[in-house]
N, C-alpha and C positions, 0 to 999 in steps of 0.2 A: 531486496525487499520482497514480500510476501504478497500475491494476489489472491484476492476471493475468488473461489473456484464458480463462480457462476459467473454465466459467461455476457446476459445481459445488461449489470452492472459493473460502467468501469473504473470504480473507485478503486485508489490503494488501499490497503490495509497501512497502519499506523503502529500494527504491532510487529515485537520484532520476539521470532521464535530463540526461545534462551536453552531450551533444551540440550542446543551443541555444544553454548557453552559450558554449560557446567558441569555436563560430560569430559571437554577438553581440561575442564581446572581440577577434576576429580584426579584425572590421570596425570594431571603435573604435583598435585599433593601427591598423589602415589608416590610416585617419582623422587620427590623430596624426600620422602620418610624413609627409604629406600635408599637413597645414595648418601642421607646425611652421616651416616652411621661412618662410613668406609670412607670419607674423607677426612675427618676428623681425624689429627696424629699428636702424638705424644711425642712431646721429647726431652730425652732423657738426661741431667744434669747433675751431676756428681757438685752438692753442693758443702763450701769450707766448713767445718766445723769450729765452734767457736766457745769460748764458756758460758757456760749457763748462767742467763740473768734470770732476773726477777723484776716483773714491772713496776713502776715507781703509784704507787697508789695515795694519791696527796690526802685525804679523809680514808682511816681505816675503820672501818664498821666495827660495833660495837658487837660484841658477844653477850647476847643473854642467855641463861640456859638456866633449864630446869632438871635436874639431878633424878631419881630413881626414888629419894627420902624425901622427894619433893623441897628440895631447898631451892632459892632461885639466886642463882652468880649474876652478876653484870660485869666483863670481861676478867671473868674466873674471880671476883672477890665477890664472897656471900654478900648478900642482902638483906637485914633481919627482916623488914616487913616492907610490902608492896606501899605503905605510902613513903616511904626513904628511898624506894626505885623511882616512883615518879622524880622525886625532888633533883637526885643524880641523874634522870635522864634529861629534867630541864637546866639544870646546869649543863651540861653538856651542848642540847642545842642552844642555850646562847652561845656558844662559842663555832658551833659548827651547825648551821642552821639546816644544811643537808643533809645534815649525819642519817646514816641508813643502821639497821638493830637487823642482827642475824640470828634467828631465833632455834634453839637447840632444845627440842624437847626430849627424854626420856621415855622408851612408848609403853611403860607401864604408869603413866603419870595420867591422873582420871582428866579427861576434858576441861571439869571445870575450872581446875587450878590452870588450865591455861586460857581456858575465858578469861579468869580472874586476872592473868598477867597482860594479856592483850590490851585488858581493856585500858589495866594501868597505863601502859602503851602510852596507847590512844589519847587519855587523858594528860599526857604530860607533852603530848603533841607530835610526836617521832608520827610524821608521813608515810616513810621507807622501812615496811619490814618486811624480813623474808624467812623464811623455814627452812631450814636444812637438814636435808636428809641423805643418809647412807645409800651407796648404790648396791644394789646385791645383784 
C-alpha cells in the first residue's frame, strides 16, 4: 500500500499504483504473440482417397438468364415476355416456396432490361436472388 509522502498526515492512500501492472501484462502479451507462432504444429495425414461425390441439394435454383440478343431463359427454356416469367415463377413458388433464381446476365445487356427482369422477380415474389458472375 501507497503512503502520502508528507510526513505530518498519517492517512493511507486508497489508491493503488497500476502502472506495474500493466507494464507486467504488456510483456506477458509480448510473450504471447511471440511464442504462439512456434507452438503451433501441423500434422501431417496422408488422407484415403475416395470417388467424387456431389452434394445432394434437395431445391435446385432456378436459372434465369439474359442472353447477348437480350432474350430472357428461365432454366435454359426461352421466355416470350416478362409477364409469362412472372406467371412460371409463381407456379414454381407454390410448389417450392424457397425456391432461390440465380441470375445470369450478359454484360453487353443495357441495365435496364435487367431492371425490367428484377423487378418481374420481385413481382411474382422469388425472395432469394443471386447474380452470377465469372471469375477472371
Amino acid at each position: 500500500m501507497a503512503f502520502k509522502p508528507q510526513a505530518e498526515d498519517h492517512e493511507t492512500m486508497s489508491e493503488i499504483n497500476v502502472t506495474p501492472l500493466v507494464d507486467v501484462m504488456l510483456v506477458l502479451v509480448i510473450i504471447l504473440l511471440v511464442t504462439a507462432p512456434l507452438v503451433t504444429q501441423s500434422v501431417h495425414v496422408a488422407l484415403p482417397k475416395t470417388a467424387e461425390t456431389t452434394p445432394e441439394i434437395k431445391d435446385q435454383p432456378l436459372q434465369l438468364s439474359i442472353d447477348a440478343k437480350q432474350q430472357v431463359s428461365l432454366n435454359k427454356i426461352p421466355v416470350a415476355d416478362l409477364a409469362s416469367l412472372e406467371i412460371q415463377l409463381r407456379a414454381v413458388l407454390a410448389q417450392q416456396p424457397d425456391a432461390a433464381v440465380h441470375f445470369y446476365v450478359d454484360q453487353s445487356v443495357d441495365y435496364k432490361k435487367v431492371a425490367e427482369v428484377m423487378a418481374s422477380v420481385q413481382h411474382a415474389g422469388v425472395t432469394k436472388l443471386a447474380f452470377v458472375t465469372l471469375e477472371q
